[in-house]
N, CA, C and O of each residue as an XYZ file, in Angstrom:
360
protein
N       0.861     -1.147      0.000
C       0.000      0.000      0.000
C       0.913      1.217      0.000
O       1.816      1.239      0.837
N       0.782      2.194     -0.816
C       1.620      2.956     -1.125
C       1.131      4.260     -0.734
O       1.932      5.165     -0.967
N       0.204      4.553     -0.283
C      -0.431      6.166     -0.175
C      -1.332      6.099      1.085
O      -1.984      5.200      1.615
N      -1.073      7.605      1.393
C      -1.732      7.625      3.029
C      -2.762      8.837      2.728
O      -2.419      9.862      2.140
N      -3.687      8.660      3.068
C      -4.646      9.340      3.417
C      -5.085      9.959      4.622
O      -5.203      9.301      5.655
N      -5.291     10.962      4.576
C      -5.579     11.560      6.302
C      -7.304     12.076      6.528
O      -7.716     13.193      6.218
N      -8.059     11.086      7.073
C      -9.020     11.722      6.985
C      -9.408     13.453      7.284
O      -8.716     14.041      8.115
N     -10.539     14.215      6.564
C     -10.807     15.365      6.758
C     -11.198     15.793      8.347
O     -12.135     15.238      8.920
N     -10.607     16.547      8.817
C     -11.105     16.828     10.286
C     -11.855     18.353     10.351
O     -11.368     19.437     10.031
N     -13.287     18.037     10.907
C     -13.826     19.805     11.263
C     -13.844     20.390      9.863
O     -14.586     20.027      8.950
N     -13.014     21.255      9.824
C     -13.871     22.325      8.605
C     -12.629     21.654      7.319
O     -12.365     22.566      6.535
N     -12.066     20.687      7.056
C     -11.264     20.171      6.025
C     -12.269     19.755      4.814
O     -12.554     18.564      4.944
N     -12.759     20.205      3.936
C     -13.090     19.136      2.951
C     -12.577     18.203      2.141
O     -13.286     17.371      1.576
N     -11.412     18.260      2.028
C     -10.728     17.068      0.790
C      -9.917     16.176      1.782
O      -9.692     16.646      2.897
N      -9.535     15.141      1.526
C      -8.273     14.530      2.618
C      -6.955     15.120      1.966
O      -6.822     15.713      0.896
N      -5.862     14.724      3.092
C      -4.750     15.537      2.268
C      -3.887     14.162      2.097
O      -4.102     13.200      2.834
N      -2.835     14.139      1.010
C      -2.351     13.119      0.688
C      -1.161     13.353      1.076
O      -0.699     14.489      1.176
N      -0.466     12.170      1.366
C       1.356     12.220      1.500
C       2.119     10.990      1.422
O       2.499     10.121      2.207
N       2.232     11.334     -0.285
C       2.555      9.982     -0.719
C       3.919      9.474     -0.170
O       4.278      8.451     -0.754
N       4.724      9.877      0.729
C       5.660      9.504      1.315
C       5.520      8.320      2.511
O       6.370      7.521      2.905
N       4.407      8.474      2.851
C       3.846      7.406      3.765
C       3.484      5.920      2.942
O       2.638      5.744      2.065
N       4.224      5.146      3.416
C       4.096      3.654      2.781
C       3.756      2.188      3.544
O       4.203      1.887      4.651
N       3.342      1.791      3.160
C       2.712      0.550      4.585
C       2.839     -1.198      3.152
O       2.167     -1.418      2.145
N       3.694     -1.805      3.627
C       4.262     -3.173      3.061
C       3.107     -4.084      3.698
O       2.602     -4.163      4.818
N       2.873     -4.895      2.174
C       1.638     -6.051      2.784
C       2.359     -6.948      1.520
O       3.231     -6.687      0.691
N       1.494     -8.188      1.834
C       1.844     -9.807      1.329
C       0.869    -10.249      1.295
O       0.196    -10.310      2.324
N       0.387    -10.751      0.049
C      -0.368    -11.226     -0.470
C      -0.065    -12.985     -0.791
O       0.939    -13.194     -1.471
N      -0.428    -13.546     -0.589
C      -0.239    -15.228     -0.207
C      -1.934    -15.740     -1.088
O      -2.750    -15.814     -0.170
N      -2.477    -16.000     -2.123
C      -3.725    -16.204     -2.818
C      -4.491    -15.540     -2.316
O      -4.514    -14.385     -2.742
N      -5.498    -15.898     -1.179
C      -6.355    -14.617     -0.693
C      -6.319    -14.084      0.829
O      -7.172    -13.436      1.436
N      -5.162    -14.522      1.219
C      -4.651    -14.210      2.433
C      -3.898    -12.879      2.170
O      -3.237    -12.737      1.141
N      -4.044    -11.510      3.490
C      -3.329    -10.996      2.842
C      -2.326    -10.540      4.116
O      -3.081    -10.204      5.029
N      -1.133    -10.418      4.476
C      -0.639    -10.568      5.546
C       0.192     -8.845      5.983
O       1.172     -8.379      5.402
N      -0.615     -8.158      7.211
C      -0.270     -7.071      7.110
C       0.661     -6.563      8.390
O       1.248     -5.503      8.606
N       0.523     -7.860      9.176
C       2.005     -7.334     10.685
C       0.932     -7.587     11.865
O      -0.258     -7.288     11.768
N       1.239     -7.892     12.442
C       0.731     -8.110     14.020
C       0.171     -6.921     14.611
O      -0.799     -6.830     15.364
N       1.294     -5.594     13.936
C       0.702     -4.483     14.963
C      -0.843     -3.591     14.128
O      -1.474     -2.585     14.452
N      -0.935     -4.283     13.304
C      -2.084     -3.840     12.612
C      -3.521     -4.262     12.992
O      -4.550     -3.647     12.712
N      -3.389     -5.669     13.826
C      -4.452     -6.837     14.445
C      -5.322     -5.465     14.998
O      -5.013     -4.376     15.482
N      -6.784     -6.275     14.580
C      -7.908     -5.165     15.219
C      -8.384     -3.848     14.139
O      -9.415     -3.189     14.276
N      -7.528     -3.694     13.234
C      -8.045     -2.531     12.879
C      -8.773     -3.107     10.967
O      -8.599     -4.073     10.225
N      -9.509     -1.941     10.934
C     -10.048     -2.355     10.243
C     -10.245     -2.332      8.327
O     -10.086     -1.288      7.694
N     -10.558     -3.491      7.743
C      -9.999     -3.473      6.075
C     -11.119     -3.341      5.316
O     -11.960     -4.108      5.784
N     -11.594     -2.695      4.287
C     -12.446     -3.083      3.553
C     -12.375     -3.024      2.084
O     -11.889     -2.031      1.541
N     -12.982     -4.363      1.166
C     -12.922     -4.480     -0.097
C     -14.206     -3.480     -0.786
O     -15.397     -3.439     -0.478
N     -13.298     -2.567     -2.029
C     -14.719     -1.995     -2.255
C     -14.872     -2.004     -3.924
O     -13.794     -1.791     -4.480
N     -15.748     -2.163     -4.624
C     -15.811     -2.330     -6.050
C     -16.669     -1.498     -6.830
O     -17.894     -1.601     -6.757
N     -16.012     -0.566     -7.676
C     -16.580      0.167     -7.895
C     -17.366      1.284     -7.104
O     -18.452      1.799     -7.371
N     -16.573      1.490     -6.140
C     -16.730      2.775     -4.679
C     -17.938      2.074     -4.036
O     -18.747      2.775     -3.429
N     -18.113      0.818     -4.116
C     -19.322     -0.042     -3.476
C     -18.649     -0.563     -2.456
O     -17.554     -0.866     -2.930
N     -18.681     -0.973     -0.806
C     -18.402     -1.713     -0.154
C     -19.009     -3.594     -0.601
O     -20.162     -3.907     -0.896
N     -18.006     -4.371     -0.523
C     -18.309     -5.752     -0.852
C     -17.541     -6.397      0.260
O     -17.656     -7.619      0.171
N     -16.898     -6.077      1.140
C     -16.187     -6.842      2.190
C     -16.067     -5.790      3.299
O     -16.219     -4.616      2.959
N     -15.816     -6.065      4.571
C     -15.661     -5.551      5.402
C     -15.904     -6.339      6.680
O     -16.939     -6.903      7.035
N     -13.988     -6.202      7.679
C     -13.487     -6.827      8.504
C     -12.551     -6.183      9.113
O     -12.101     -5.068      8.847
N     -12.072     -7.379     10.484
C     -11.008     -6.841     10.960
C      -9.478     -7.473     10.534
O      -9.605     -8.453      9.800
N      -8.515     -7.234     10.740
C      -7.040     -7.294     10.431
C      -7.315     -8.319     11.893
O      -7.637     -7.781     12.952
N      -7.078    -10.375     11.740
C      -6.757    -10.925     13.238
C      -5.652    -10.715     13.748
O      -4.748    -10.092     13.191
N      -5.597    -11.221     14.890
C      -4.745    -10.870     15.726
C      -3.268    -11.899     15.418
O      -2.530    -12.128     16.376
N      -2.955    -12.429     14.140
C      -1.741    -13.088     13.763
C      -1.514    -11.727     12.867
O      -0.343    -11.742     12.485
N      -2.104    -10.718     12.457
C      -1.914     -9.573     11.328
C      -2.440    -10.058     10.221
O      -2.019     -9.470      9.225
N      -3.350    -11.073      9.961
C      -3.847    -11.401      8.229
C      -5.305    -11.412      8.054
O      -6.110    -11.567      8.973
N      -5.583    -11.245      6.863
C      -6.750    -11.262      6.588
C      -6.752    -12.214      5.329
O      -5.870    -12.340      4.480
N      -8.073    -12.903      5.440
C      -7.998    -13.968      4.506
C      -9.856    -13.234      3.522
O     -10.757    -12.783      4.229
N      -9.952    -13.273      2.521
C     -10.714    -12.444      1.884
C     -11.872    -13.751      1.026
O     -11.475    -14.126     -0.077
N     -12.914    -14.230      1.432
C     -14.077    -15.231      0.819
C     -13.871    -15.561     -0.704
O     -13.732    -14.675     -1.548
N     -13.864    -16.544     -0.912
C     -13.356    -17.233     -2.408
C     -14.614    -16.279     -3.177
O     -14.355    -16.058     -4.360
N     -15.532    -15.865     -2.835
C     -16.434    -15.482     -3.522
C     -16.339    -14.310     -4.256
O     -16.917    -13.980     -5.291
N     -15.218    -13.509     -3.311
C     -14.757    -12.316     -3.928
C     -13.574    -12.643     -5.070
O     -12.444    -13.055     -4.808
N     -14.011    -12.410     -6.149
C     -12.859    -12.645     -7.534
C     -12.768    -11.474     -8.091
O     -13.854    -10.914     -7.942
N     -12.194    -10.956     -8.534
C     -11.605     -9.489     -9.584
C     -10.727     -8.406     -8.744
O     -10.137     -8.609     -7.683
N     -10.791     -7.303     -9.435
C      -9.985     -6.415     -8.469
C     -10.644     -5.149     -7.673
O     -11.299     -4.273     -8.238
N     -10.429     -5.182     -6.581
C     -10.867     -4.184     -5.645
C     -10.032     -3.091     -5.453
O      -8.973     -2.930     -6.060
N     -10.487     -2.342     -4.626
C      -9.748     -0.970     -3.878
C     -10.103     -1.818     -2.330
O     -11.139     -2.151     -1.754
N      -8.232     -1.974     -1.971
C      -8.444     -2.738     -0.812
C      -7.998     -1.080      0.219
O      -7.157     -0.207      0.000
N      -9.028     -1.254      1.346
C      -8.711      0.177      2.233
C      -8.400     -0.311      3.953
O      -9.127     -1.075      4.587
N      -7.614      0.100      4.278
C      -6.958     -0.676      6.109
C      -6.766      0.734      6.745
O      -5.762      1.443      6.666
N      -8.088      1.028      7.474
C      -7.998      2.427      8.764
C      -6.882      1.426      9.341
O      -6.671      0.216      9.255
N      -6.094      2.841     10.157
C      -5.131      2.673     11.111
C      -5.740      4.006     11.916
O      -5.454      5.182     11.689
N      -6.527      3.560     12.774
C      -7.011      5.154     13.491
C      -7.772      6.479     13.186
O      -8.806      6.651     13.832
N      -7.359      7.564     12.176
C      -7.945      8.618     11.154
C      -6.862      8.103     10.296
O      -7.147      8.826      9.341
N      -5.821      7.413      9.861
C      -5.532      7.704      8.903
C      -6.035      6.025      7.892
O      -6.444      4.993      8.424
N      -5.878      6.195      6.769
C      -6.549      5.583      5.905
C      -5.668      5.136      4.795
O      -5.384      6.017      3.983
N      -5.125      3.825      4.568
C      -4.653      3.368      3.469
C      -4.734      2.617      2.551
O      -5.058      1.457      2.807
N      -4.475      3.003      1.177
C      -5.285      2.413      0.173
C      -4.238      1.448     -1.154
O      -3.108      1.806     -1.484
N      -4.905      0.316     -1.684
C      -4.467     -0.236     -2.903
C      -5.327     -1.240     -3.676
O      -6.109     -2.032     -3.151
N      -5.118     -1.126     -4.830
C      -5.742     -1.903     -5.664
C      -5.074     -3.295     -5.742
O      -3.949     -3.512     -6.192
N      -6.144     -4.425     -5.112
C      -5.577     -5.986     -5.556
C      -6.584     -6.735     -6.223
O      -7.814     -6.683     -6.254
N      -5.585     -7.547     -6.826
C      -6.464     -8.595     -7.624
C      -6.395     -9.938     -6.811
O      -5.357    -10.483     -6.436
N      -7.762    -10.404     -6.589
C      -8.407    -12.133     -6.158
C      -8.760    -12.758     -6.861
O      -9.172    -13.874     -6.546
């Protein structure tokens, strides 16, 4: 995941971006493995700006994503207000 998002706070309308912020994940078929210290927080698959998945990161750091979901999403993992995003294929 390559880009950080900061959600808008109070009178912000746009989020602000800072593409310097980078967050490393592993993808294993539909497992996707994001670190231990990530456990708890939360991921969601969305298609076509539609939510189609939505979970938590367990407490080994992975998320494993329903065979049912096939094609490519905008995969999104809150860490608190901030918000990070990438496109994968299942």
């Amino acid at each position: 995941m390559t880009e950080k998002v900061v959600n808008p706070n109070g009178s912000q309308n746009d989020p602000q971006r800072s593409p310097d912020a980078t967050l490393v994940i592993y993808q294993s078929g539909r497992t996707f493995h994001f670190g231990e210290t990530y456990a708890g927080n939360a991921v969601t698959l969305l298609l076509n700006e539609v939510e189609v998945y939505s979970g938590l990161v367990g407490n080994d750091g992975t998320v494993t994503f329903p065979e049912s979901l096939i094609g490519t999403f905008e995969l999104i993992l809150t860490v608190g207000t901030t918000v990070y995003g990438a496109f994968v294929t299942l």
